[in-house]
CHARMM-style PDB file with segment names, atoms N, HN, CA, C and O in Angstrom:
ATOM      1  N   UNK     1      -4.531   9.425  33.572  1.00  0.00      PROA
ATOM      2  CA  UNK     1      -4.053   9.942  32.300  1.00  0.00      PROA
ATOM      3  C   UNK     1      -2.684   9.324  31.985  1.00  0.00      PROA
ATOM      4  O   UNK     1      -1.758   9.187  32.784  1.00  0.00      PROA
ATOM      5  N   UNK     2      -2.708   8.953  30.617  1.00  0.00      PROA
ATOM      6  HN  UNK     2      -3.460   9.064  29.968  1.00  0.00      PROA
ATOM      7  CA  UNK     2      -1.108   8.315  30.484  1.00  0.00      PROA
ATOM      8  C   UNK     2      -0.442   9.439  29.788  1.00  0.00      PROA
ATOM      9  O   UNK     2      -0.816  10.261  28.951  1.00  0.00      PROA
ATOM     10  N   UNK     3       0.994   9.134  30.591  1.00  0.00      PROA
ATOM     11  HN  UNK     3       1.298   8.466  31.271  1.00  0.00      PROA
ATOM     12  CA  UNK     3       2.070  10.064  30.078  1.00  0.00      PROA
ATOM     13  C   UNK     3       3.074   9.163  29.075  1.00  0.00      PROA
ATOM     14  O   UNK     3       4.283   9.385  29.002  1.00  0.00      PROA
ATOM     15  N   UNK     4       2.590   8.425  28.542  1.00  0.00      PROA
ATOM     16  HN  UNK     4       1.608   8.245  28.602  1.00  0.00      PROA
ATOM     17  CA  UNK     4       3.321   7.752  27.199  1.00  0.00      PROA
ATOM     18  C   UNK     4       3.514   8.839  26.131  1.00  0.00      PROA
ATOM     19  O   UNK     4       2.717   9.616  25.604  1.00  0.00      PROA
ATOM     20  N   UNK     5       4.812   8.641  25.987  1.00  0.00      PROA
ATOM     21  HN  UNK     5       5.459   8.010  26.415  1.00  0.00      PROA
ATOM     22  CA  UNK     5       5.302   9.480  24.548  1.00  0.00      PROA
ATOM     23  C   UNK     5       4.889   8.905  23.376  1.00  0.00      PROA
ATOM     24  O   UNK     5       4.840   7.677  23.308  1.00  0.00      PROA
ATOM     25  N   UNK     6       4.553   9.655  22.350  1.00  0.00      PROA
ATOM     26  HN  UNK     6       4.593  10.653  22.405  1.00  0.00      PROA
ATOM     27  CA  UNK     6       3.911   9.099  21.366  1.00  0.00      PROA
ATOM     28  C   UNK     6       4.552   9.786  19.743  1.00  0.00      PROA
ATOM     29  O   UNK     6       4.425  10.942  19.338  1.00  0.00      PROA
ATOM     30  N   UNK     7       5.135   8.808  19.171  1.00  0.00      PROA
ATOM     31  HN  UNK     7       5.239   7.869  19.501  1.00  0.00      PROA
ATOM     32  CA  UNK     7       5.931   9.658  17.735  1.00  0.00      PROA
ATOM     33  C   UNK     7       5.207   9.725  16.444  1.00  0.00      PROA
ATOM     34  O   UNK     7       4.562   8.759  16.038  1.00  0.00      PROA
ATOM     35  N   UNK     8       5.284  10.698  15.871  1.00  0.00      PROA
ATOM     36  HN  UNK     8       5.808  11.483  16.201  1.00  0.00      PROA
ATOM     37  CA  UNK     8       4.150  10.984  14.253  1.00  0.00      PROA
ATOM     38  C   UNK     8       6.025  10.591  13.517  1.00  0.00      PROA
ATOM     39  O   UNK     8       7.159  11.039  13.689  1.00  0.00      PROA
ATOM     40  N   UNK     9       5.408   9.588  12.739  1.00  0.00      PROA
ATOM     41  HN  UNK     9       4.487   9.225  12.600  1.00  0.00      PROA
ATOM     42  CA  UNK     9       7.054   9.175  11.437  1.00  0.00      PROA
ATOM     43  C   UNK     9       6.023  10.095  10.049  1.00  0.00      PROA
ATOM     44  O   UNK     9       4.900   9.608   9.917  1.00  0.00      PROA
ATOM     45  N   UNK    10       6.224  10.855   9.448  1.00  0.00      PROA
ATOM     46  HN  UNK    10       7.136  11.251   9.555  1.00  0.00      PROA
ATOM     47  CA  UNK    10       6.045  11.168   8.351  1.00  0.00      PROA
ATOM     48  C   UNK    10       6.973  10.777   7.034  1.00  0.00      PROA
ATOM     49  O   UNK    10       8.143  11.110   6.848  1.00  0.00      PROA
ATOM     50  N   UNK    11       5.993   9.853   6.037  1.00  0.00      PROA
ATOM     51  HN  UNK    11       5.042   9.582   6.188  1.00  0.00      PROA
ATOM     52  CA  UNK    11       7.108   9.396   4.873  1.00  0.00      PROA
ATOM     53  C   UNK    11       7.706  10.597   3.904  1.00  0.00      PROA
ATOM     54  O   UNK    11       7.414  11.768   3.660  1.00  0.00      PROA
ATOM     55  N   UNK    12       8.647   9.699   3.516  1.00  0.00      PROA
ATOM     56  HN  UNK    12       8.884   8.748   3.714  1.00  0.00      PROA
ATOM     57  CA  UNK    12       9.643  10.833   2.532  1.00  0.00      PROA
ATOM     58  C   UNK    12       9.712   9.937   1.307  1.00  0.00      PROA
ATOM     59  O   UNK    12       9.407   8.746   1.363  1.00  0.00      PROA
ATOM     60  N   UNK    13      10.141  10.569   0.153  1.00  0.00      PROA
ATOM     61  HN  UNK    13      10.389  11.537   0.108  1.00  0.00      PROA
ATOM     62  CA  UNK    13       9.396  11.732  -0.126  1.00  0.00      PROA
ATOM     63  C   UNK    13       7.715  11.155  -0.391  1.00  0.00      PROA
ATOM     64  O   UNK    13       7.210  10.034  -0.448  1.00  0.00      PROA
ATOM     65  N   UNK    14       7.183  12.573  -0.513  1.00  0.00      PROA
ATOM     66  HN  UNK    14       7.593  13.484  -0.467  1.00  0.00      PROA
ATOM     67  CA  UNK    14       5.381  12.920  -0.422  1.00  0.00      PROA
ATOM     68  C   UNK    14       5.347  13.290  -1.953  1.00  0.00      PROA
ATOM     69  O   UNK    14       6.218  13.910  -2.563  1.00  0.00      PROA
ATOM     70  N   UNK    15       4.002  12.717  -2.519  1.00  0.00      PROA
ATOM     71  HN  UNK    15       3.295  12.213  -2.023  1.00  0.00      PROA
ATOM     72  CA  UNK    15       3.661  13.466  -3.607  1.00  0.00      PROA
ATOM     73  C   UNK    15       2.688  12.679  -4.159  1.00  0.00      PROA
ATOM     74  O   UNK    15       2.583  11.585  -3.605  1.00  0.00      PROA
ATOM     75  N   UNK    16       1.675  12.955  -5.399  1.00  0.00      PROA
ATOM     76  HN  UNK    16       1.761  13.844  -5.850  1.00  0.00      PROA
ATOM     77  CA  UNK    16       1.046  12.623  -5.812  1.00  0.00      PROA
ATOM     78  C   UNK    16       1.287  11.385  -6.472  1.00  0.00      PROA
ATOM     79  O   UNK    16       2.343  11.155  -7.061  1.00  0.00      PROA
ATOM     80  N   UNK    17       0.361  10.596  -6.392  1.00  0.00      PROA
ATOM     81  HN  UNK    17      -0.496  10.783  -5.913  1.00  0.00      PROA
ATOM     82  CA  UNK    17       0.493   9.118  -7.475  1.00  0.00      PROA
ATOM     83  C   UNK    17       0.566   9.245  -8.858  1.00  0.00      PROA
ATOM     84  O   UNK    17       0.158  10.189  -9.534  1.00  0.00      PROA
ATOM     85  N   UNK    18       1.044   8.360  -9.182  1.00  0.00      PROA
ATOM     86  HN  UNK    18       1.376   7.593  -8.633  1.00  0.00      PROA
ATOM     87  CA  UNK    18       1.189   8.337 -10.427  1.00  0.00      PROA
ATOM     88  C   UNK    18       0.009   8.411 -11.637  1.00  0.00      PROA
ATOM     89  O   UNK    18       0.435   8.746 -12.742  1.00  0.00      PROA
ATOM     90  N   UNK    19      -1.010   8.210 -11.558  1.00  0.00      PROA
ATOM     91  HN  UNK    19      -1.356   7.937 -10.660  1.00  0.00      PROA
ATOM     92  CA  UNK    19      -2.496   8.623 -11.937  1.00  0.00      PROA
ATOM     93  C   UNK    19      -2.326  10.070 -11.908  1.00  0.00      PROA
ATOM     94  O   UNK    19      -2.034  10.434 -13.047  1.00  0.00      PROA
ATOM     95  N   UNK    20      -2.384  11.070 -11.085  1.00  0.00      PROA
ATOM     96  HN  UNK    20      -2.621  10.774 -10.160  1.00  0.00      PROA
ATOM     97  CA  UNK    20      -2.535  11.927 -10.548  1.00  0.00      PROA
ATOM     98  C   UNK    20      -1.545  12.831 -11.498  1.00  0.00      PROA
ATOM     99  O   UNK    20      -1.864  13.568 -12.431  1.00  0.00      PROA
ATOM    100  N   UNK    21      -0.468  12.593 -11.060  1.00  0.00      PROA
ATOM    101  HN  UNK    21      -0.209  11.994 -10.302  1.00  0.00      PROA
ATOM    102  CA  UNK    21       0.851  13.153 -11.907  1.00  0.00      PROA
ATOM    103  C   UNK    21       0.668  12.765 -13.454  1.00  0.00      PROA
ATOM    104  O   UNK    21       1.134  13.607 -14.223  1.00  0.00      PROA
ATOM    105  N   UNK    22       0.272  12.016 -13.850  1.00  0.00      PROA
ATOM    106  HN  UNK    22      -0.106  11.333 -13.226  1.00  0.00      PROA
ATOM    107  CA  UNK    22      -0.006  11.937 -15.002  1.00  0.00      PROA
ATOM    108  C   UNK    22      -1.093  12.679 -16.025  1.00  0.00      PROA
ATOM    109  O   UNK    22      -0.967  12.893 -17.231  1.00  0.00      PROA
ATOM    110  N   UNK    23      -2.578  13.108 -14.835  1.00  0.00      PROA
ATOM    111  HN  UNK    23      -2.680  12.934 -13.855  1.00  0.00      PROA
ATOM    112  CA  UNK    23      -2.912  13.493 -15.351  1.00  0.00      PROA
ATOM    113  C   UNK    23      -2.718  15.151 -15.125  1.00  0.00      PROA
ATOM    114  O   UNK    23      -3.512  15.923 -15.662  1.00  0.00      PROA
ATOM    115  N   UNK    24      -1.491  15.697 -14.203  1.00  0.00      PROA
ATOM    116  HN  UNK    24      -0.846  15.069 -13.766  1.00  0.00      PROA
ATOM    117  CA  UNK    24      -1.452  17.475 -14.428  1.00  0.00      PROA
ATOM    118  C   UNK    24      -0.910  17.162 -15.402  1.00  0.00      PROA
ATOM    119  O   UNK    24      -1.622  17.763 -16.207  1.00  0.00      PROA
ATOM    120  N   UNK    25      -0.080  16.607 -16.066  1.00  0.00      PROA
ATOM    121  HN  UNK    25       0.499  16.119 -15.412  1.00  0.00      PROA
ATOM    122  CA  UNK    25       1.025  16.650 -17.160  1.00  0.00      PROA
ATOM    123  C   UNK    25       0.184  16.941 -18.291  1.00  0.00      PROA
ATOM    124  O   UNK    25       0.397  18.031 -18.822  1.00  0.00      PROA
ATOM    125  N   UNK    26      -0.690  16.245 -18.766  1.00  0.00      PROA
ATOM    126  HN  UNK    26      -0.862  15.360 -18.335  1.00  0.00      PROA
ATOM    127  CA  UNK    26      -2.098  15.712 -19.324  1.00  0.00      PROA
ATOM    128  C   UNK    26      -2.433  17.043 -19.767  1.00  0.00      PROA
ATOM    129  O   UNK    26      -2.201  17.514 -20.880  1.00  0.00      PROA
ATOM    130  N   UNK    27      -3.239  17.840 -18.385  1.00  0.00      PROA
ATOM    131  HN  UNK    27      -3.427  17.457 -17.480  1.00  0.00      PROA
ATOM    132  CA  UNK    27      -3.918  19.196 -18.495  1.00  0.00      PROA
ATOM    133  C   UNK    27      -2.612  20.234 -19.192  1.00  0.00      PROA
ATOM    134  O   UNK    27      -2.833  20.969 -20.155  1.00  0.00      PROA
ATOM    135  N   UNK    28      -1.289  20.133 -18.533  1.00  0.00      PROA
ATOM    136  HN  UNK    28      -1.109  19.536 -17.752  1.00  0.00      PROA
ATOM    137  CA  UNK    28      -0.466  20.770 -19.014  1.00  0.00      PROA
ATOM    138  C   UNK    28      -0.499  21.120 -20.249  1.00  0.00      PROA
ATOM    139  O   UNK    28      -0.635  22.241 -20.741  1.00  0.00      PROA
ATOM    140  N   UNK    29      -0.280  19.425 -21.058  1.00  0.00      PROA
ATOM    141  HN  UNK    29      -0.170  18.515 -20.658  1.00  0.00      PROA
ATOM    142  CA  UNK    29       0.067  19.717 -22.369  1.00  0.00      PROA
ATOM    143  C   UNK    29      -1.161  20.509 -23.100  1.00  0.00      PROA
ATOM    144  O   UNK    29      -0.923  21.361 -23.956  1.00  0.00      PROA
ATOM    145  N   UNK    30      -2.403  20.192 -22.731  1.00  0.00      PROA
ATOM    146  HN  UNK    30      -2.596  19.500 -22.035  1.00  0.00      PROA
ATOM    147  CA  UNK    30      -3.204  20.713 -23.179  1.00  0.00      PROA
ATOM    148  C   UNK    30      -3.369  22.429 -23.526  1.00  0.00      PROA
ATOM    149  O   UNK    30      -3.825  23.131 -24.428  1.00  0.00      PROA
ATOM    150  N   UNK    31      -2.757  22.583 -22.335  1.00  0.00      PROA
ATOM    151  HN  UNK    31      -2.387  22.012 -21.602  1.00  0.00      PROA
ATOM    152  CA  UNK    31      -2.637  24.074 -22.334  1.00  0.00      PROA
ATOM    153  C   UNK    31      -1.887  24.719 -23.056  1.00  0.00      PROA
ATOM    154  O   UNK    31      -2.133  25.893 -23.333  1.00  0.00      PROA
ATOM    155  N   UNK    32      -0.639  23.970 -23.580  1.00  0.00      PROA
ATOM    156  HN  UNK    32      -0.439  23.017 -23.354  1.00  0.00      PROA
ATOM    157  CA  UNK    32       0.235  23.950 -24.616  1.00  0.00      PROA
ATOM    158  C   UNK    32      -0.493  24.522 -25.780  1.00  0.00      PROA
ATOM    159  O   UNK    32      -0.644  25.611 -26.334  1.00  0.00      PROA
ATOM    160  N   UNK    33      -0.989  22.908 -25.930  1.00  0.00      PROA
ATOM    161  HN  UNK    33      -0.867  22.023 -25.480  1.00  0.00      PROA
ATOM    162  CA  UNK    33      -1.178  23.005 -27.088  1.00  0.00      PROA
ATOM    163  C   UNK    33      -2.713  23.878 -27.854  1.00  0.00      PROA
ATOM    164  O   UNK    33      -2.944  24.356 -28.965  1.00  0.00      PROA
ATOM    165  N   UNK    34      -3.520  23.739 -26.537  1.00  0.00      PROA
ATOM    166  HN  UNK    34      -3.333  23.351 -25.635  1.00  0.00      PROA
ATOM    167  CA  UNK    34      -4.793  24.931 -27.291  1.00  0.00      PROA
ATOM    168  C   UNK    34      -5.304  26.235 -26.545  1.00  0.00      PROA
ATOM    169  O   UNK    34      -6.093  27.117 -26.884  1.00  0.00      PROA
ATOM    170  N   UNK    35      -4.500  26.006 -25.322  1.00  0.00      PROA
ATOM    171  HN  UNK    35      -3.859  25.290 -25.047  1.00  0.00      PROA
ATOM    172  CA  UNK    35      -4.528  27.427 -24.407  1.00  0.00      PROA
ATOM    173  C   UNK    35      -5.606  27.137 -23.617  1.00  0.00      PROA
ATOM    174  O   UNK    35      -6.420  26.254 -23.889  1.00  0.00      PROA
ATOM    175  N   UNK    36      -5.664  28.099 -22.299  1.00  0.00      PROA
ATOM    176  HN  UNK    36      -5.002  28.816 -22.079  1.00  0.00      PROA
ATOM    177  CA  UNK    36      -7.116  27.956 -21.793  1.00  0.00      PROA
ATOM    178  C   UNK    36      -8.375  28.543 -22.317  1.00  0.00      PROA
ATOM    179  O   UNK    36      -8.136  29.285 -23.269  1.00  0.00      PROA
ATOM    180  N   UNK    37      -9.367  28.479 -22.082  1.00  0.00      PROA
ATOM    181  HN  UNK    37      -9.561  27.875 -21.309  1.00  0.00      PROA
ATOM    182  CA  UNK    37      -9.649  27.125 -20.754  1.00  0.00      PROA
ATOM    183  C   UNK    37      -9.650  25.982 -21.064  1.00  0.00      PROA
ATOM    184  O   UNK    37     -10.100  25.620 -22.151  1.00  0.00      PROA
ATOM    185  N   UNK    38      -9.105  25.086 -20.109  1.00  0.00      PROA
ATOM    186  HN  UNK    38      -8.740  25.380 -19.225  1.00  0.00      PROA
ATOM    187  CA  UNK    38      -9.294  23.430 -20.333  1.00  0.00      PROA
ATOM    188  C   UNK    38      -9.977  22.909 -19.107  1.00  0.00      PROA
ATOM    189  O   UNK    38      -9.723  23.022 -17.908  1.00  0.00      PROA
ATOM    190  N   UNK    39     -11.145  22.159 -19.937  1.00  0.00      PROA
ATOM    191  HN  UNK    39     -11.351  22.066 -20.911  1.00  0.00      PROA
ATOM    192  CA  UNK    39     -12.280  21.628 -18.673  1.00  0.00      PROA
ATOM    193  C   UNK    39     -11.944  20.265 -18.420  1.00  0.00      PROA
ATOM    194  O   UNK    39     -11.907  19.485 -19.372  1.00  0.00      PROA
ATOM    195  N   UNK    40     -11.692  19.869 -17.244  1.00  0.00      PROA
ATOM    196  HN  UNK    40     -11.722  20.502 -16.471  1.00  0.00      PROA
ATOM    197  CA  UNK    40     -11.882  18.206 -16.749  1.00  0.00      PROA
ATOM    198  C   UNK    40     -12.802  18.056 -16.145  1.00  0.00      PROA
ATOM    199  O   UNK    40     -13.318  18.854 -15.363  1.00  0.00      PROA
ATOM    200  N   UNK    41     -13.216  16.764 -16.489  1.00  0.00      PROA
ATOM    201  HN  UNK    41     -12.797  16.116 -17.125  1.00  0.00      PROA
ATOM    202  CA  UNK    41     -14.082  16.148 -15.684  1.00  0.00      PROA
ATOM    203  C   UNK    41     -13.805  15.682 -14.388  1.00  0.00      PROA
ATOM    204  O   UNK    41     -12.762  15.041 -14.256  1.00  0.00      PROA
ATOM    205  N   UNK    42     -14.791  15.938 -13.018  1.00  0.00      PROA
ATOM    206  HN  UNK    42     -15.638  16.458 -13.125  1.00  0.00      PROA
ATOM    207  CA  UNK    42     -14.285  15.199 -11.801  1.00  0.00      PROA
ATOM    208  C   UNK    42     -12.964  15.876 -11.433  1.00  0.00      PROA
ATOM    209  O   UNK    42     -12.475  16.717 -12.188  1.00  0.00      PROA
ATOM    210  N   UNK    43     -12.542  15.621 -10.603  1.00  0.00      PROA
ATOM    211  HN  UNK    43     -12.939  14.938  -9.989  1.00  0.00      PROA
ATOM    212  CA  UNK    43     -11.156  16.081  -9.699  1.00  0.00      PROA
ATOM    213  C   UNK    43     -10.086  14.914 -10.435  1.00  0.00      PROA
ATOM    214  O   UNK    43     -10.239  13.789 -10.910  1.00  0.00      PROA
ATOM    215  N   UNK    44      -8.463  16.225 -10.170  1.00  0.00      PROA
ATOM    216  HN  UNK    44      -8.339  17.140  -9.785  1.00  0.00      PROA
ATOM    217  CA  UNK    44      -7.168  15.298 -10.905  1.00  0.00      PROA
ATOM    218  C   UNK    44      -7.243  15.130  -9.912  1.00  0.00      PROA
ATOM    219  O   UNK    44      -7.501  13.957  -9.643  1.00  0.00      PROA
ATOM    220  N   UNK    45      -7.112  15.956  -8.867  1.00  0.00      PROA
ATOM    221  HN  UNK    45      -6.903  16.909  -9.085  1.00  0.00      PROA
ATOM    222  CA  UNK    45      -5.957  15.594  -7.457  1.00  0.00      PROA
ATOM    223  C   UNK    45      -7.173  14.709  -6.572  1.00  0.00      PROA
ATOM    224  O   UNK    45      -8.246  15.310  -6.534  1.00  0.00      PROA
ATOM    225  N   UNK    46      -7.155  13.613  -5.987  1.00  0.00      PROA
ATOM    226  HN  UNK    46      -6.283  13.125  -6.018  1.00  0.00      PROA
ATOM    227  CA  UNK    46      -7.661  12.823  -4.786  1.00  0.00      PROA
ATOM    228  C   UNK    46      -7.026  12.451  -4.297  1.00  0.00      PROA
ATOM    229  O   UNK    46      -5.832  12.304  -4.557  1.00  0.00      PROA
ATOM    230  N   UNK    47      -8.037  11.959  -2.758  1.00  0.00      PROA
ATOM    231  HN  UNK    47      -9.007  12.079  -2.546  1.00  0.00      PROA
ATOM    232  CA  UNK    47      -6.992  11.364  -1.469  1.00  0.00      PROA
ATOM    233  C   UNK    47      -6.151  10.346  -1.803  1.00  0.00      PROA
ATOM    234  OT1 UNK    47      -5.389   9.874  -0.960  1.00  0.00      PROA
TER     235      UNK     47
END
């Protein structure tokens, strides 16, 4: 068994792509502007 140390680097900062972020903004305004419900197609958020 190896006793090698092993490090997890997690990047900074984390967050959604720009696709992604663009489209909550998207649903946002929508909600603004005609209230719910607002239907999308397919998933905003992906891997």
């Amino acid at each position: 068994m190896s006793t090698e140390t092993k490090r997890v680097v997690v990047a900074a900062p984390r967050g959604y792509c720009a696709g992604v972020d663009r489209a909550v903004v998207t649903v946002e305004k929508a909600l603004d502007l005609y209230g719910p419900p607002v239907y999308v197609r397919k998933q905003i958020v992906h891997n």
